[in-house]
N, C-alpha and C positions, 0 to 999 in steps of 0.2 A: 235532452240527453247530454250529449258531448258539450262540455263547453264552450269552446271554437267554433263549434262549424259553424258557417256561414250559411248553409243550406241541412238542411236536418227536416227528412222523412221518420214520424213516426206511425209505423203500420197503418200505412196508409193504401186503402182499398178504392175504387170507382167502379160505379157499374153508371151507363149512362142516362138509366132513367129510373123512377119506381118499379115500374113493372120488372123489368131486370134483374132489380137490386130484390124484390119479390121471390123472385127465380134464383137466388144467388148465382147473378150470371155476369160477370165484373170484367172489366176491359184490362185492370191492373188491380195485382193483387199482392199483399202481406209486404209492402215497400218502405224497407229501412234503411236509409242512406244516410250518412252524414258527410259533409263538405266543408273541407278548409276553409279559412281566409284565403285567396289566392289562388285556389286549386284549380286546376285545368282537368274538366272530366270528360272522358267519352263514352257513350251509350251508342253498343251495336248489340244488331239481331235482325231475325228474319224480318222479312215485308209485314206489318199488321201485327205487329207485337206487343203495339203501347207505345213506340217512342216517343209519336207527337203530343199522344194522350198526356206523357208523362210533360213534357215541356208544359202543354196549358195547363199542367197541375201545378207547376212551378211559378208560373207568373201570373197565377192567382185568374186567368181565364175558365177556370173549372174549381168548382169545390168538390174536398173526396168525398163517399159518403160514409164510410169511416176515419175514424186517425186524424193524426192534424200535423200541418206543414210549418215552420217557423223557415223566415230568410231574415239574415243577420238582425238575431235573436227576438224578432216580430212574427205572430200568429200572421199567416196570411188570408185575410178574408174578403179581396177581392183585386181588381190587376195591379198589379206592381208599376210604381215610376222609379225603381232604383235601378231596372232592368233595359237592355238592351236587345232586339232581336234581328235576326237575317236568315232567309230563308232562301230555297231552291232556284224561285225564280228572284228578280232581287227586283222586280214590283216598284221601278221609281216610276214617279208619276209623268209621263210623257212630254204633260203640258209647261216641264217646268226646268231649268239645266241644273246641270250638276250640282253645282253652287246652296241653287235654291232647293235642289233634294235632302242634298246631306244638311240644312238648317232648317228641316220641316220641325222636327222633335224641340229644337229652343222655340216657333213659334206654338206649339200645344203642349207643352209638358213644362208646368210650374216645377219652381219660381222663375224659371227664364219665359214663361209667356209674357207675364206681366210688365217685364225688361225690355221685353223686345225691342220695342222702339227707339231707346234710349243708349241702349246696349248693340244697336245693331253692328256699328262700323268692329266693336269688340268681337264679334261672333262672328264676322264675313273672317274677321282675322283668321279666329279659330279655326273655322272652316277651312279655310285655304291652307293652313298649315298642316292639319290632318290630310288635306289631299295632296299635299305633296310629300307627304310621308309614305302614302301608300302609289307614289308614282302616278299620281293623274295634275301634275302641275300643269297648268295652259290648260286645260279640259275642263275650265268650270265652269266656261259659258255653253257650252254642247251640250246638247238634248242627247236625254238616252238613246234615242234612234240610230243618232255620230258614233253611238261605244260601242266596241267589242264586247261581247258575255264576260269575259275578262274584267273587263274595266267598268260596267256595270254592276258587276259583282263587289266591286271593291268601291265603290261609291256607298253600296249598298253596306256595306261594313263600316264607312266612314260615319253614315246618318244616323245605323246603331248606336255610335260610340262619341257622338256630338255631346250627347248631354253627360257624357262622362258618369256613365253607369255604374254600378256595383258588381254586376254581372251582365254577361252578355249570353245571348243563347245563340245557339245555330242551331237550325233543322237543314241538315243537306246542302250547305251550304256552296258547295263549290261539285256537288253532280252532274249538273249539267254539262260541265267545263273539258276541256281536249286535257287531258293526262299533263300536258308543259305547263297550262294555265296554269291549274289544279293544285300545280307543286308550287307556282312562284307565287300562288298566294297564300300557300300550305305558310310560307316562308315569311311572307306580309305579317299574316295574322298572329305567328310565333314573336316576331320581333315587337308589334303592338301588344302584347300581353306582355311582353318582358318587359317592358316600359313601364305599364300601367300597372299590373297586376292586379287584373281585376276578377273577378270566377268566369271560371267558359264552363257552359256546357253542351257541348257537340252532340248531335245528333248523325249519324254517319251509316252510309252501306261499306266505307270506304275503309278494312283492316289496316291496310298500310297507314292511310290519314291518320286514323286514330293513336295506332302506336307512334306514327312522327309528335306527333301534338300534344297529345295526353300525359300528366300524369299517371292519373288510371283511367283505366278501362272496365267498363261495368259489359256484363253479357246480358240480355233479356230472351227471355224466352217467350216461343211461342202463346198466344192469346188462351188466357191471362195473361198479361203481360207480368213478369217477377223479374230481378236481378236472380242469374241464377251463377255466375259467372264476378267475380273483383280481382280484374288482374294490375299490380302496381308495375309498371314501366318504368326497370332500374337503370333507364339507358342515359348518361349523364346530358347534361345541357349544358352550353347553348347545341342545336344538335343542330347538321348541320344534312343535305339531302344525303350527303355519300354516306351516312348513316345507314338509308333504307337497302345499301347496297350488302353489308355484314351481316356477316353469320348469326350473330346476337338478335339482329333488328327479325330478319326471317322468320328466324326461332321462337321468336312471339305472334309474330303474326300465323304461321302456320297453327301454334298452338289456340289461339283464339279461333282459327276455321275448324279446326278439330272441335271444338266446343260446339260449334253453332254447326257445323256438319251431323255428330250424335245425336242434339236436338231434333233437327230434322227427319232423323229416320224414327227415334223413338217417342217423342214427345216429350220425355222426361226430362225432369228437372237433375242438371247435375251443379255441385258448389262447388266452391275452391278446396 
């Protein structure tokens, strides 16, 4: 479709098995998105809508069984290595410290497997340098066990973004976290995308998160999962928290709960 986008849904359907698909009984349904170069998207909606469904449609962990997905301007037909991911719990591997978490992705994911060896002292670099951008300098030899949820969490956005992605996804990625975390890594993850500019696309319960972070903002609705909902976030950047404090920043978020509140009561589908 678009020529840009870097992410581009065309009517794309899932039902999660034959029988299902039999039944026309589809987890996500009639999804047409397209995605900038650079764009920061957020996806909210109720519990059980699609959103994660939609991310493993994205990173090529699920084929639809209609329609077809292109990332930066390739059919996807099967998992992505241009992609980054982070999720709710941030799942580093216990047995290994920091260091060696955020460099698992350069030893399994070509062409820096092959390098490894040769390339190591280059990539501990890397390594270190991205952990001291997001604040965990001196913390590279500590086991996950030593970090805060905080700091965990932000290792776990480092190891995403080691092999220097095209996009990065987040599912939930900072829910679990105390409200102060939440925000100073709200703040992390803003200033690493202003950097890099690379696609987010957020998976979120979190209306405030989304409008701090986002571009836009996509609504889904309840199962079928559909965008029923594209709100663009005219609030300028670099943006800074006293943002979520104004009248403006509110005035979107109450109107995106207004949206996903109607759903709620009626089921129905409303658009922009």
């Amino acid at each position: 479709m678009s020529q840009d986008a870097f992410v581009d849904f065309q009517d794309v359907w899932l039902a999660y098995n034959d029988e299902l698909l039999a039944q026309n009984h589809f987890a996500v349904e009639d999804i047409n998105l397209q995605v900038k170069q650079g764009e920061f998207i957020a996806i909210v909606g109720p519990s059980g809508c699609g959103k994660s469904t939609f991310m493993k449609l994205t990173t090529g962990l699920r084929m639809p069984s209609k329609g077809r997905i292109l990332i930066d301007g390739q059919p996807v037909t099967g998992p992505l290595k241009i992609s980054g991911m982070a999720f709710q719990a941030s799942s580093l591997l216990p047995w290994r410290t920091t260091l060696d978490n955020v460099l698992l992705p350069l030893e399994i994911v070509e062409p820096y497997r092959s390098n490894f060896k040769q390339k190591k002292a280059e990539y501990v670099e890397r390594a270190r340098k991205l952990l001291a951008t997001v604040g965990l300098a001196g913390y590279e030899d500590k086991f996950p066990w030593q970090l805060s949820g905080g700091m965990q969490q932000r290792a776990s956005i480092c190891r995403a973004l080691i092999h220097e992605p095209k996009m990065l996804l987040l599912d939930e990625p900072f829910g679990a976290l105390d409200a102060f975390t939440r925000e100073e890594l709200w703040c992390i993850l803003r200033d690493l995308w202003t950097a890099q500019k690379f696609n987010v696309i957020l998976v979120t319960h979190d209306l405030r998160e989304s409008v701090f972070l986002a571009d836009t903002v996509y609504v889904m609705s309840k199962s079928p999962g559909r965008f029923v909902v594209k709100k663009e976030i005219d609030l300028p950047r670099p943006r800074d928290l006293e943002i979520t404090y104004t009248p403006e920043f509110t005035n979107i978020v109450h109107e995106l709960r207004g949206h996903i509140g109607a759903m709620r009561k009626t089921g129905a589908a409303i658009h922009q």
